[in-house]
C-alpha positions as CSV (number, residue, x, y, z in Angstrom):
1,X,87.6,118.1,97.4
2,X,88.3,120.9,94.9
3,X,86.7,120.4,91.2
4,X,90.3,119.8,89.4
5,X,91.4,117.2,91.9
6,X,88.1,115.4,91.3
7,X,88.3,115.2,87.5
8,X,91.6,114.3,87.8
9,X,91.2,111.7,90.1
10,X,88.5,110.8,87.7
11,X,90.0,111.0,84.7
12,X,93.0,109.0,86.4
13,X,90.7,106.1,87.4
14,X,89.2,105.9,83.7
15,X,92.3,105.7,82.1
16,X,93.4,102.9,84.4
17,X,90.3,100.8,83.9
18,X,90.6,101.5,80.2
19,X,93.9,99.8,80.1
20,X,93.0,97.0,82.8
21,X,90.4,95.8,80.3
22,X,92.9,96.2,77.3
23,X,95.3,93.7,79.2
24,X,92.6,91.1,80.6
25,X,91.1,91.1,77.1
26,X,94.3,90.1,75.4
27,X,95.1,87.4,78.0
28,X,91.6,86.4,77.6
29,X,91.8,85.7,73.9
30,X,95.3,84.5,74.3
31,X,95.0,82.4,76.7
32,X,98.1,80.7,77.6
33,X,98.9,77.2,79.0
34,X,99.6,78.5,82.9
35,X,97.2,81.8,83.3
36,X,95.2,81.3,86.2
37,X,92.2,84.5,84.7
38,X,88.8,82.9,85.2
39,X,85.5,84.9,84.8
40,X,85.4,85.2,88.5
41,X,88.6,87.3,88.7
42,X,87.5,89.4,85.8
43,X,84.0,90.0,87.4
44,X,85.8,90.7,90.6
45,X,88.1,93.4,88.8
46,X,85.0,94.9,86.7
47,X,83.2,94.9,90.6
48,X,86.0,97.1,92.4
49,X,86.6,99.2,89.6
50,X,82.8,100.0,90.0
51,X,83.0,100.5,93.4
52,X,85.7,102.5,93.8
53,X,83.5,104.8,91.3
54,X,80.3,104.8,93.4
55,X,82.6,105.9,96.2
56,X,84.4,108.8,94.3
57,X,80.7,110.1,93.3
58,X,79.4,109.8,96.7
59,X,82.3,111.7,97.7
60,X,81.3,114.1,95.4
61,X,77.8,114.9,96.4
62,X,78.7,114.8,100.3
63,X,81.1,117.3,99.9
64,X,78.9,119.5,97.6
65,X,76.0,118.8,100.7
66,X,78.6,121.2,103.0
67,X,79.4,123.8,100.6
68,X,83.5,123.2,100.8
């Protein structure tokens, strides 16, 4: 993976969670009659976001361990 696709792609994914939390926030405080966002969807959100980081760094440092 070459260094500019990487901080894109991680750039990309920080902008997106940036704005995921700006929308579940204002439903949260919101909170209208029929929205079906409980704490469990929020924590599953906040968990995939964090795993989908863990993977991209992983990433990372196996394909600096090969020297590509």
């Amino acid at each position: 993976m070459t260094e500019d696709f990487y901080y894109a792609l991680l750039t990309g994914w920080f902008i997106l969670l940036f704005f995921w939390l700006i929308i579940i926030c204002f439903i949260y405080i919101r909170k209208p009659p029929k929205s079906i966002l409980s704490k469990k969807i929020v924590l599953f959100s906040m968990v995939f976001f964090l795993i989908i980081y863990i993977i991209l760094i992983v990433f990372r440092n196996v394909d600096s361990n090969f020297g590509i």
